[in-house]
C-alpha positions in Angstrom: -174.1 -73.6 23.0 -173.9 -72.8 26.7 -177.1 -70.8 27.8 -177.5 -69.0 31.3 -179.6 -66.4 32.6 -178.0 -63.1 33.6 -179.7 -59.7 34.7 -179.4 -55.9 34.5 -180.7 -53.2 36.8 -182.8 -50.2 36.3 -181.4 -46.9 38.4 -183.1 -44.4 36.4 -186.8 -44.4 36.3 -189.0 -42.4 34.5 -186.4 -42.1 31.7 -185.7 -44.1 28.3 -182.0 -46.1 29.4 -180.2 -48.2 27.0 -178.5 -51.6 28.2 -175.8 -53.4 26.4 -176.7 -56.9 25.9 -176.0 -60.0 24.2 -177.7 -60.5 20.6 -180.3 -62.6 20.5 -180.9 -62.4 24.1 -184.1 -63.7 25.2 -186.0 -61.4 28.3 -187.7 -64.3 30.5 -189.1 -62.1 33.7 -188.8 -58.7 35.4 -189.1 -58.2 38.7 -187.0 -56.9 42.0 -184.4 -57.5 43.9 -183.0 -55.6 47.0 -185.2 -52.5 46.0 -183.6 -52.5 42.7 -186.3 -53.6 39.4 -184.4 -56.4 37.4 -184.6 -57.5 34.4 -183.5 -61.3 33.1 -182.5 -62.2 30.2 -181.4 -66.1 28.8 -178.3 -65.6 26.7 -175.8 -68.3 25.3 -172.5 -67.4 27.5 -170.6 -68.0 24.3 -172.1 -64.7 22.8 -170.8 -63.0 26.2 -167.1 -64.1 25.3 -167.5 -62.2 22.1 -166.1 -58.8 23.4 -166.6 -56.9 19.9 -169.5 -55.2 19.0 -170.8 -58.2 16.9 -171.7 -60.2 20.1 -173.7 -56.9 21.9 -176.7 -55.0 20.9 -178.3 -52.1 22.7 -181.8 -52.1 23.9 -183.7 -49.5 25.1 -186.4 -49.6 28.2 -188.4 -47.7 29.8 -189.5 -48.1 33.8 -192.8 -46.2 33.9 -195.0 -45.2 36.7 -198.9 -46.3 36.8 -200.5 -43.1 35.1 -197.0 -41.8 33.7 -197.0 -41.7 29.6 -195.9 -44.8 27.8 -193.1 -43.8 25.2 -194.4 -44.4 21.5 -193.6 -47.9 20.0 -192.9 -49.6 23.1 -194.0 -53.0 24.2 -194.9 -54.3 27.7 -192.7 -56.8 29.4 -193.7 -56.6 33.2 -195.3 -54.8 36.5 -193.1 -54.5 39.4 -194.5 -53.8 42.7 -191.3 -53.2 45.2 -193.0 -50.9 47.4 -195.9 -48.4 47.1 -195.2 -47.5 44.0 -196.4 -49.8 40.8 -193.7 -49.5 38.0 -194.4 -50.8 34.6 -191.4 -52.3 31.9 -191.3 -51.6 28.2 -188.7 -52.6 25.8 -188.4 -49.3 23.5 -188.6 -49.6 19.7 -185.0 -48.2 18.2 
């Protein structure tokens, strides 16, 4: 077991978006990076060599504004402050 931490990248805020990853990935921090809000993740890179669906999973988050609505069975990962604006990251319940 070779385990690494990779990231993805939120473009759409305000919205509910789904992100392949690695089963069993484990979210360690979310932040920003380059005016982009990032999320990382530990994984074991043999996971990632499994191309087939039984290697992936997707998630669902949601990149909230303070005083926008939380989406029902979500759970807080992190604040991001990249500019004015505070945004808030939930991992969305399936």
């Amino acid at each position: 077991m070779t385990n690494t931490m990779l990231k993805v990248t939120f473009a759409d805020f305000r919205a509910v978006t789904s992100k392949p990853m690695p089963k069993g990935a484990v979210i360690r921090h979310v932040g920003h990076q380059r005016g982009d809000i990032v999320l990382w993740f530990e994984t074991d890179l043999d996971l990632m060599d499994q191309k087939d669906a039984e290697g992936v999973e997707t998630r669902r988050f949601a990149v909230v504004a303070t005083g926008d609505p939380i989406p029902d069975g979500a759970t807080y990962l992190g604040t991001v402050v990249p500019s004015t604006l505070v945004w808030h990251v939930f991992e969305v319940s399936a």
